[in-house]
Structure formats: C-alpha cells, structure tokens
N, C-alpha and C positions, 0 to 999 in steps of 0.2 A: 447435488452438491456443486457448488460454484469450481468454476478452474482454478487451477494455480499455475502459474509460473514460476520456474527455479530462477535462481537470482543470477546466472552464465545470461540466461537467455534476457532478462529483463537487461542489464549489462548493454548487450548486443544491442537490443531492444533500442536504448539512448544513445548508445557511442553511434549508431545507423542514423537516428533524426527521427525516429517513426513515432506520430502524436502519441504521447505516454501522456498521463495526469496519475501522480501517485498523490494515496490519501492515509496518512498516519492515523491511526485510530487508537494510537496511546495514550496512557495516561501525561499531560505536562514534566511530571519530575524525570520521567522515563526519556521523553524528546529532549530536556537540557544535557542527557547522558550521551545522548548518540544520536543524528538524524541524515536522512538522503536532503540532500539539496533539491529546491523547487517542489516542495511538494505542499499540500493544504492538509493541517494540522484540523480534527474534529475529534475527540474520546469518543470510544464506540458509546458509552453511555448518552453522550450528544445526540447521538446520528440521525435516533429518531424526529427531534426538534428541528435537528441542522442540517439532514438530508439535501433537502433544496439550497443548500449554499454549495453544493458539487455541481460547477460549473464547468461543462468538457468540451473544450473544442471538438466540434466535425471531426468524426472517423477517428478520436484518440482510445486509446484501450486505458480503461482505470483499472490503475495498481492502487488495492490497498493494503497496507501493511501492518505490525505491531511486531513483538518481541519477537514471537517462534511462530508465529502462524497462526494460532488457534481462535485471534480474537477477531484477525484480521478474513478467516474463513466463516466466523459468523457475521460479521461486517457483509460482504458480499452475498451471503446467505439473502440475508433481509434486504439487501439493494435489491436485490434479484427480484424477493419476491416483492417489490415494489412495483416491477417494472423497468427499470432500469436495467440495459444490456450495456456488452463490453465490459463488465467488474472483472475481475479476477483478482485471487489472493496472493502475497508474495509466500511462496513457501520456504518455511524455515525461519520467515522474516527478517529482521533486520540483521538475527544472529547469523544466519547464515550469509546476510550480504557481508557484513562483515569478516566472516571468516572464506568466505568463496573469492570473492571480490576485491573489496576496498580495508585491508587489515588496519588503516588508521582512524577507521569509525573504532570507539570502544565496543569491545564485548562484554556486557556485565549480565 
C-alpha cells in the first residue's frame, strides 16, 4: 500500500521549499469547491490516459490528493504499480488540510 503523509507534515513539507508536486485527482465540480494552490489537476478516472502528463522535477515527492483519501490512495496505488516512485497519498485529503491546516479552504 502506497504511503501517506498527514497534512502537519506535507504543511512543513512546503513552508521548508522541499520539491513537492501535488496531483488532485478529483472530480472538476469538487476542485471549483476547494483546491491547494500549484498543484496539476487529472480525475483519477484520467490517470490511466493522463499518467504521462505527471511531470516531476528531480528529487520532488508527489502528493496526490482528493476529498478524504480514498481515491487519492488508489491513485498512488496504480502509479506505484506503474513504476513510478516518490507517490504518496495525502491522508485525510483535502478535508483534513482544511481542517488541520488552512480552515479557509471550504470543507464540504
């Protein structure tokens, strides 16, 4: 099972400089609701087409995300078994950055 990172550490993570590449893997109506800045937008239903548009700087760790975690754990799943290292999922996702973190992203 892929890693996760809680949303304190990913936090730290960015406020530090250390290459992050975060990948939403929500549905569109879901990101006009609530989104992290700098991050590249694909539906997990995409992924398999749109895989290869995950372009990561040298030594970045990919964050991928969605609501609570669940879609964004099988996201990194399938990257995984692709081949693709450094995934990890945010856990709790974006609900818990919101509620850990940044309480002016909406929580819906």
């Amino acid at each position: 099972m892929p890693t996760q990172i809680p949303a304190d550490e990913l936090k730290s993570r960015l406020d530090a400089g250390h290459p992050t590449h975060l990948v939403d893997v929500r549905d569109p109506w879901e990101r006009a609701i609530a989104a992290l800045k700098d991050q590249q937008h694909i539906p997990l239903g995409e992924l398999p087409e749109r895989m290869g548009e995950i372009r990561v700087p040298n030594g970045a760790l990919v964050v991928i995300y969605c609501h609570h975690g669940v879609r964004s754990l099988a996201a990194a799943e399938f990257l995984n078994q692709q081949g693709l290292s450094g995934i990890v999922s945010l856990a709790g996702g974006i609900d818990a950055w919101s509620q850990r973190v940044d309480p002016k992203i909406p929580v819906y």
